[in-house]
N, C-alpha and C positions, 0 to 999 in steps of 0.2 A: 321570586326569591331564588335567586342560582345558586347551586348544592356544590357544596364543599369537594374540591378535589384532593382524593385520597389515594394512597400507594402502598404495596406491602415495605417497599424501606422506612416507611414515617417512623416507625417505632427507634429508627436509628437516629433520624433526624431530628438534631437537639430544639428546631423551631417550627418544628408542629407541636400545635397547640391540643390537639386530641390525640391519642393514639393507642394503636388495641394491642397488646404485646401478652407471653406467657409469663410464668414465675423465670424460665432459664432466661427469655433474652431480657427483661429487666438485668438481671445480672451482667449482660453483656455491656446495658446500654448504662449501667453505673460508671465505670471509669472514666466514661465519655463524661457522664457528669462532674464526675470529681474534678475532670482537667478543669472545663468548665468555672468551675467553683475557685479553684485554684486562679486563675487568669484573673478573676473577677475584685480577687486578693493583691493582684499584681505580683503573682507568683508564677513564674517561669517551669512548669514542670511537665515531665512526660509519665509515662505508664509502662506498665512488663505485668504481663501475664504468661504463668506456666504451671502446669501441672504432667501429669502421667494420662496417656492415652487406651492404657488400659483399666482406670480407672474414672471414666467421664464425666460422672455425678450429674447425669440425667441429662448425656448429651449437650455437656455445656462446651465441648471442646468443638464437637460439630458445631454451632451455633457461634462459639468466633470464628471459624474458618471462614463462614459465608456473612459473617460482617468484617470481614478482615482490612475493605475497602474504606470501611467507616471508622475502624479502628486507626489507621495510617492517617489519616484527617486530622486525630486528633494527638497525633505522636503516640501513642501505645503500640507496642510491639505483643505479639501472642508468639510463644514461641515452646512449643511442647517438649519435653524432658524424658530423657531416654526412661527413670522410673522417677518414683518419689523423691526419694532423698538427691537428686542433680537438681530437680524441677524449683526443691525448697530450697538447694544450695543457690541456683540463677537466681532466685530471687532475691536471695540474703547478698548476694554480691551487685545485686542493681540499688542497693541501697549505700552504696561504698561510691556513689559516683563523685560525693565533695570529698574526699581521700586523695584524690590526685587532683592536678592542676592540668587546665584546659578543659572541664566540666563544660557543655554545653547548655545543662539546663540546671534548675535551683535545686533541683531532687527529682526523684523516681516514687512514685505510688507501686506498688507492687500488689500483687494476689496471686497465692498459691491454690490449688484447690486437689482435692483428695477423698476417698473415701476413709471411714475408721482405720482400718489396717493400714493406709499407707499413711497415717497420722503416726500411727506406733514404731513404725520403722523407721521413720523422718525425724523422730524427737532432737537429733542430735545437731540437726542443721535450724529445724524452725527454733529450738531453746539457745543458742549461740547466735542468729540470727535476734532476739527480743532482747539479747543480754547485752549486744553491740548496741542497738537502738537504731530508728530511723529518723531521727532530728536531722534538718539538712544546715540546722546553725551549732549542728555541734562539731568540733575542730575533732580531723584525722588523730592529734595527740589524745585527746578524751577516751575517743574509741578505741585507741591502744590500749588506755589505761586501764579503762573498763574493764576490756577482755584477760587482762594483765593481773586485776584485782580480784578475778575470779578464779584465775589458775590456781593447779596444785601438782600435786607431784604425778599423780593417777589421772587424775577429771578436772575436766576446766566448768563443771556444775553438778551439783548433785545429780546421782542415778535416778533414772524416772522410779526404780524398782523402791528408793526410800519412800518416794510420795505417792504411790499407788503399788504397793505391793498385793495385787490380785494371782499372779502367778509363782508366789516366791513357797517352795517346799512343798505345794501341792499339786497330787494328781490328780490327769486331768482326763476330759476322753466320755464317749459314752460307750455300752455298750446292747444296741439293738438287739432285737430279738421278732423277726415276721414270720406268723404265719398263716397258710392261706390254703381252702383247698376247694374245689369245683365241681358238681356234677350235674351228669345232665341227665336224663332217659326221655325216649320218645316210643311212641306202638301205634301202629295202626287198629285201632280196633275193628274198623270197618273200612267199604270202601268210602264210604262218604263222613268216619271220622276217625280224627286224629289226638291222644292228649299227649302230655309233657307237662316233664316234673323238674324245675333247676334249682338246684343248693347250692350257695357259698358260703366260707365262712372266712372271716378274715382276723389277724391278730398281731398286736404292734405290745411289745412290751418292751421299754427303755431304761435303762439302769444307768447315772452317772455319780458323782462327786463333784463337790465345789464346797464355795466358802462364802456364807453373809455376812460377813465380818467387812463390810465394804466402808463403813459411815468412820469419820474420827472419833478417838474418844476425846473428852473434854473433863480434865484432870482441875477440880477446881484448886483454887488457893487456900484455901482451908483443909486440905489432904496430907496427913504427915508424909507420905513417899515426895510431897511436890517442894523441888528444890529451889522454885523461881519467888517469885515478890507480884505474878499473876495466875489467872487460871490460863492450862497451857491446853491445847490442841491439837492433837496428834495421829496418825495414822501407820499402825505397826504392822509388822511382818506378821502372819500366823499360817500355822499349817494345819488346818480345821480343814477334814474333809468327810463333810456331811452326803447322806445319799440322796439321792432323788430318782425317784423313782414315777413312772409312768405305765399306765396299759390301758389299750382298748382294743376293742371287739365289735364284732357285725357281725350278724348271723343272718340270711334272708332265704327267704322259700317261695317259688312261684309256681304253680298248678295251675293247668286251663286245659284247655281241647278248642278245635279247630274243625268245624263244618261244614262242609260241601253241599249249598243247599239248592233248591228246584233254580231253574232259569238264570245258572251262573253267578250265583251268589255263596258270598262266605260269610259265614259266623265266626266269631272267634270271642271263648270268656275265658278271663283268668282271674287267680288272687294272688294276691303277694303278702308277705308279712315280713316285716323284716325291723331288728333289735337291734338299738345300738349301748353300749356299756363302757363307760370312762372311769377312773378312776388315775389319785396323785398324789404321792407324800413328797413333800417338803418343806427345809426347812424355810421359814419366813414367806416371801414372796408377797402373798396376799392380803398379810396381816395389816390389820390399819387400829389406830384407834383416831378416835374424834376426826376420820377423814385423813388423819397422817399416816402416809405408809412406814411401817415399826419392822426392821428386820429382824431383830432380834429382842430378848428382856432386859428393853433398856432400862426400866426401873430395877432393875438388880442391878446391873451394869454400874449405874449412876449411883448407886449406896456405897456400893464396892470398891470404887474409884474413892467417894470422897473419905472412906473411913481404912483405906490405904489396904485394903482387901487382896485389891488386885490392882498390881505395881506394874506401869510399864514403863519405868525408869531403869529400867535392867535390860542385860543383853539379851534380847528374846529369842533368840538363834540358839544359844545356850540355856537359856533356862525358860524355856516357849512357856507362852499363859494358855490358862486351860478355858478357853473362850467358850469352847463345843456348850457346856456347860449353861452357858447363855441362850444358846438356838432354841426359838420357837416353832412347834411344829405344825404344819398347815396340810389337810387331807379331805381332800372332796371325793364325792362317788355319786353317781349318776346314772340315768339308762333313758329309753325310750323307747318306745313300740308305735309302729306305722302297720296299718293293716287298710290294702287297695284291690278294690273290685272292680273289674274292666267287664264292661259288654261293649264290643264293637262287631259291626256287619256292614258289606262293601259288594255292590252289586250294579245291572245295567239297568237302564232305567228302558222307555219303549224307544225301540231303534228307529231314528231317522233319514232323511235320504243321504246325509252325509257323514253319516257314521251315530255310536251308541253312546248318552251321554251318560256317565258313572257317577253312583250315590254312594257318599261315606258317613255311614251314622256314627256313634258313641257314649256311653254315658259311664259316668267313672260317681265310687265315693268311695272318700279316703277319710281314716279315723285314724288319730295318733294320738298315742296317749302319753302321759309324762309323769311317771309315781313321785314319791316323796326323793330330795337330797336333800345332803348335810355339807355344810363346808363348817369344820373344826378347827380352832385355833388352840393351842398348848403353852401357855408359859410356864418353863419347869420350874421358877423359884417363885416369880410374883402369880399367884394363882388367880388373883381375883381379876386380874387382868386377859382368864382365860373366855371363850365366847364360841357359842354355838350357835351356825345361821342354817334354818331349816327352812327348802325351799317345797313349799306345796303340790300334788299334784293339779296336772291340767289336763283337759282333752279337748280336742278341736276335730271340726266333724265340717268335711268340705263336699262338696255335690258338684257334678259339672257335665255339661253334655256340648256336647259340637255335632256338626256336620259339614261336608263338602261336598259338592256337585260338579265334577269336571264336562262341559259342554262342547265339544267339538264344532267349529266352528266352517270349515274344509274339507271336501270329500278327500283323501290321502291316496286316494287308489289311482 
């Protein structure tokens, strides 16, 4: 049976039948499909790819460069963008190529690629870009109209800021707090021993502000504030800023001594012990019920809402809802204790003709222990919905020894 000949390009080449690729060059080797696919439609089309090179998204920019051979094969151009917003404009403008007359091909497939942030800065080009369309049978008048239908005096689309207002009136920021301190001591007690003592202590405490007010509300139609003929869905501006708060700690202590023993050997015992302590309040985050993650007291929320409690048919800029009110609170604390006892000794063993072959023993046991947490959940109206999870102590107890024997193999002289 004669064995399949294989290459590191197959992965590019659309007629190999096997072939071993990562998650980024699938990504590359997609467009090649789509032309592909397209063709096989009797569809005339090419490709454009661009994005920002300082934001690579796992090295997928490298990875067309070095198919860029394979890419020109199948008409796709790769063509990188001084930042985000040009990279999403080329794109938005390879989709305009039925707009003019002498089109070579039936349309353009396009792909922009980005990390988060350069999503948020590009809204302006990928949201006018989706609102044009890429239909290659819709007429240049359409796409006028389109974009024409959407204008206004200020914005040609809503502000991203009405349909995800996460930054709108509140402050933002953390503010750290390290710290950390070091010592060491050492004495010779004798001449043949040595001990040492080393402390650290380390300390991270984190302070910031935000808002869980992230979800929509859902204003049923049975709510006298609701002015529609359905239940409406909404996501308001709020200037809710809750604390959150973090700190931990590490404490560690090592003691031992160091012996100079008969026939050029060393001893060397120590122990260590060393604490760690965490502790977090915030609002929501962790809360769940029945497995659903709940940021806030949605069952208040949802009474509220439907028996016109709490209106957000009003300017909330002017007359802000008092949300905070809502937040659930979430606070864990925690600790641990590791305590590790070292014997090790490292010595020659009997000298042969081409040198002394070295023995390293060791024997270590380590015991960590882990006492009782709490992680608490708080809802300030709906109470029963409140829940305490207490986590058990445990201790784990480990044993372990090694040796190595270096043998010289060469007389070195």
């Amino acid at each position: 049976m004669a064995l399949m000949e294989v290459g590191l390009d197959d992965k590019y080449r659309l007629d190999a039948k096997r072939i071993f690729l990562s998650g980024t060059q699938a990504l590359v080797r997609l467009p090649m499909l789509q032309r592909e696919r397209d063709r096989a439609q009797g569809l005339n089309t090419a490709g454009f790819i661009s994005g920002y090179r300082g934001s690579p998204l796992g090295m997928y920019d490298h990875a067309l460069w070095r198919a860029k051979s394979f890419l020109k094969e199948h008409d796709i151009e790769f063509a990188p963008g001084l930042n985000e917003d040009l990279a999403a404009t080329a794109v938005w403008g390879s989709q305009q190529v039925g707009m003019f007359p002498g089109a070579k091909v039936d349309g353009v497939f396009g792909i922009w690629y980005g990390k988060g942030p350069g999503v948020d800065r590009s809204m302006d080009a990928l949201k006018h870009a989706n609102s044009a369309g890429t239909s290659p049978t819709t007429s240049a008048a359409d796409l006028y109209a389109s974009l024409a239908a959407n204008g206004g005096t200020a914005s040609t689309d809503l502000a991203q800021s009405t349909q995800a207002p996460s930054g709108l009136l509140r402050p933002f920021g953390s503010s750290p707090k390290d710290r950390s301190l070091r010592a060491s001591v050492q004495r010779q007690m004798w001449p043949w021993l040595e001990t040492f003592a080393d402390f650290s202590y380390d300390e991270n405490r984190s302070h910031s502000v935000y808002s869980p007010f992230i979800n929509a509300l859902t204003v049923p139609l049975t709510a006298p504030t609701n002015p529609f003929t359905t239940a409406v869905s909404m996501r308001i501006p709020d200037a809710a800023a809750l604390p959150l708060s973090t700190n931990s700690s590490n404490r560690s202590l090592t003691v031992g001594a160091i012996a100079k023993l008969p026939w050029d050997w060393t001893a060397e015992a120590d122990y260590t012990w060393t604490e760690n302590r965490f502790d977090y309040f915030i609002y929501n985050n962790n809360v769940s019920m029945n497995g659903i993650a709940v940021l806030y007291d949605t069952t208040a929320v949802s009474a509220d809402l439907a028996s016109g409690a709490l209106n957000p048919f009003v300017d909330t800029l002017r007359y802000p809802l008092n949300l905070a009110k809502y937040a659930a609170t979430n606070s864990f604390s925690g600790s641990s204790e590791l305590h590790d006892v070292n014997l090790r000794a490292s010595g020659p063993l009997l000298a042969l003709p081409w040198g002394k072959p070295w023995l390293t023993v060791g024997l270590e046991h380590r015991f960590s222990h882990t006492p009782t947490s709490t992680l608490e959940a708080r809802f300030p109206i709906t109470t029963a919905n409140n829940s305490l999870i207490t986590y058990y102590p445990h201790d784990s107890v480990n044993d372990a020894g090694y040796t190595e024997t270096t043998i010289p193999m060469l007389n070195q002289d």
